[in-house]
Structures are given as C-alpha cells and as structure tokens.
N, C-alpha and C positions, 0 to 999 in steps of 0.2 A: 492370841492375836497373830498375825501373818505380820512374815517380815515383809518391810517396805523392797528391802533391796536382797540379788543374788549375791553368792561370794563371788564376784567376777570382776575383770578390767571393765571399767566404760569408758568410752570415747564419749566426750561432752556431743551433746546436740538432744535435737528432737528424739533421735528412737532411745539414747539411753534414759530419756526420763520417761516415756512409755513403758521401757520395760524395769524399770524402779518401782512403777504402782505396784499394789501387790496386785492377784491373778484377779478378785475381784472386781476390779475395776472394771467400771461404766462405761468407759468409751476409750478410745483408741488415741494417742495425744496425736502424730502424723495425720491420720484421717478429719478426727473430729477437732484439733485442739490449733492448727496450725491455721492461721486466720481468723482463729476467733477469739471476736471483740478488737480491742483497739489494741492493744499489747501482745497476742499471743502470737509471735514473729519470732524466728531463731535470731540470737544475738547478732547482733549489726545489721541486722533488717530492719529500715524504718519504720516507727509507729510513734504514736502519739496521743495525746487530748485524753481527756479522764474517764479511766474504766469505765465498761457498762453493767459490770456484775464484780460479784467477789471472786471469780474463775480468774477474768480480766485483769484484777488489782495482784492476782499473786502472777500470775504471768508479766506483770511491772516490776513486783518486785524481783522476780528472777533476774529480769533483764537487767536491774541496776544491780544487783549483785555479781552477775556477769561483769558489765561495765568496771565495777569496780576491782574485781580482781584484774579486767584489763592493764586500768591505769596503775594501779597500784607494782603490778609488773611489766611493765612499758611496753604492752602491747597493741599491737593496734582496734581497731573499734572493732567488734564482733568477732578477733581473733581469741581462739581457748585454748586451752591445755590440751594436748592431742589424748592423756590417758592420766586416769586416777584411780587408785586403789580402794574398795569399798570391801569390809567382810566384819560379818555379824551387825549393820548399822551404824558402823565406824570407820569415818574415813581415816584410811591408814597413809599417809602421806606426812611427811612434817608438816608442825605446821605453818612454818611459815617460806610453805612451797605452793607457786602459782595452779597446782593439780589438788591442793588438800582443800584450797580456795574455792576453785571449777566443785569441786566434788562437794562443798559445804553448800555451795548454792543448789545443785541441782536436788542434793538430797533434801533441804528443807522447802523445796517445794513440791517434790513428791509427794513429804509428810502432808503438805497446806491441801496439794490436790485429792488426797487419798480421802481427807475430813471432807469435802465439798462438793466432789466427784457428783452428788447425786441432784446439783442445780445447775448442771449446763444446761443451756437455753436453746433452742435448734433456731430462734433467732438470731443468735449472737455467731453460729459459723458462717465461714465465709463471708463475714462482716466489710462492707464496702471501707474503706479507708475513710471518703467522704463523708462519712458521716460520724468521724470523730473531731473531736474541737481541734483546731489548729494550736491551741495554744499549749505549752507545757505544764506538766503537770508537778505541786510543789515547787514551783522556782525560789529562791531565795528573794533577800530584797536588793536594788540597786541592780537589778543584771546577772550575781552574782544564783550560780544553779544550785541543786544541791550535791552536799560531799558525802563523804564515804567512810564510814562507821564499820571497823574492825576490830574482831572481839580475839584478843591478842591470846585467847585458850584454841579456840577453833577453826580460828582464820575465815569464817563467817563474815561477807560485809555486806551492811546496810546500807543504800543512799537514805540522804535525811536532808531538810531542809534549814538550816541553823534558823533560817527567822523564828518556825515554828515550833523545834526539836532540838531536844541535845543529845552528842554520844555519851554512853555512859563509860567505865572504864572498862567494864564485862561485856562491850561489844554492843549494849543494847540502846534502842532508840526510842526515848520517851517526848512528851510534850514538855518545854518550855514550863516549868512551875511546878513538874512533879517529880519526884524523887527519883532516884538511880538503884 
C-alpha cells in the first residue's frame, strides 16, 4: 500500500491535502475538489446545507475539524496553523499543539478521500451554492450548534451534535445509546 503522505512540512490548505493523496489519485483536490458540492471550500469559506455525496460529508467533516482546532486555540474562523510536521503517517507535533491538530485533520481526510476517490460526481464540481439548503447541518437543540470532540492521544477533533451524539473519552463520536 502507498503512503498517504510525504516526509515533508505542509502548509495547511487546499494543495497540501492534494498532495497527501497518494500518487494514485483520481482527481486533483485545487482543480476538481475546490467547489464541489456544498462543503468542499477552504476553512472559513462559507458553505452550508447537507452534503450531496460522501466526497461532500468528508469535506464537512474536515471543515469542522478545522473549525475546531480553531476555537480550541483561539483563533479566528478559517485561520490554521501556518506548518505541521508529518513523517512516516505520523503527525510529529505535540500533541497538544494547534499544528499536530491542523495536521490530524487534514491527514484523516486524505485517508477518508484516498477510500472514495473513485465517486466523485462531475455533477457535484463547481456546485452552485443555491442549491444547497440554507439550513445547518446537525444543529443541537434549543439553538445550541454542535461541539467539538477531542481525542486527548491525537489531538484529532470531531464536531458532534450532543442532541444526537456523545464524545467518547478516545476522541470518538458515537450515537446517543451506543457504546464508547
């Protein structure tokens, strides 16, 4: 199996998670990935309303991953880590350093896009905004959005919705009735 990632710095954004996939890959994320569907926008670019595909759903979950290494390090909306350490698959950062964060997300959505790679839609690029739902997606109840699930080995974080989800104490985000 091909590694997902080089031994190299990356600068969070769009081309370092392009050049994360391994060489295999489908499509080009800058070209083909950046506008499509409803989520696939570099952190703190607005988007919204619920995926169109499973490309879409992991392009949500990056963003709230982003998001929440954001607040979690009191930065502001769509700002990241300027550089993170990646070699052999292993984000080399402490972990409980705003760059080991940036690097946990990006990396496990290479992983999600590297498995998926072969359902993008040539529908879904260049995806109009309008014609995603206006409303948000997984809101909590009462107003209340959802938080942010940090898995205190990895520094990996999840948004989650408490109405429907709990954090586990390994970071991970299950439904409401099922085990940890």
């Amino acid at each position: 199996m091909n590694a997902i990632f080089s031994d190299t710095f990356l600068v969070p954004g769009f081309n370092d998670v392009s050049g994360a996939l391994d060489s295999d890959a489908a499509f080009d994320f800058d070209d083909d990935l950046s506008g499509y569907g409803c989520h696939c926008r570099a952190p703190g670019v607005k988007a919204g309303g619920k995926p169109v595909d499973s490309i879409d759903a992991a392009c949500l979950t990056w963003r709230r991953c982003h998001a929440c290494v954001a607040e979690a390090y009191g930065m502001q909306k769509g700002q990241t880590c300027s550089k993170y350490r990646l070699r052999n698959n292993i984000c080399g950062n402490n972990a409980n350093d705003c760059r080991r964060g940036t690097c946990e997300c990006d990396f496990q959505f290479a992983q999600t896009l590297s498995s998926i790679k072969n359902t993008i839609s040539a529908a879904f690029m260049n995806f109009d905004d309008a014609n995603c739902s206006s409303s948000r997606v997984n809101e909590g109840s009462n107003g209340a959005g959802p938080v942010c699930c940090r898995s205190s080995s990895t520094n990996l974080f999840t948004k989650f919705s408490p109405k429907h989800e709990i954090c586990c104490s390994d970071g991970r985000v299950v439904e409401v009735g099922d085990l940890c």
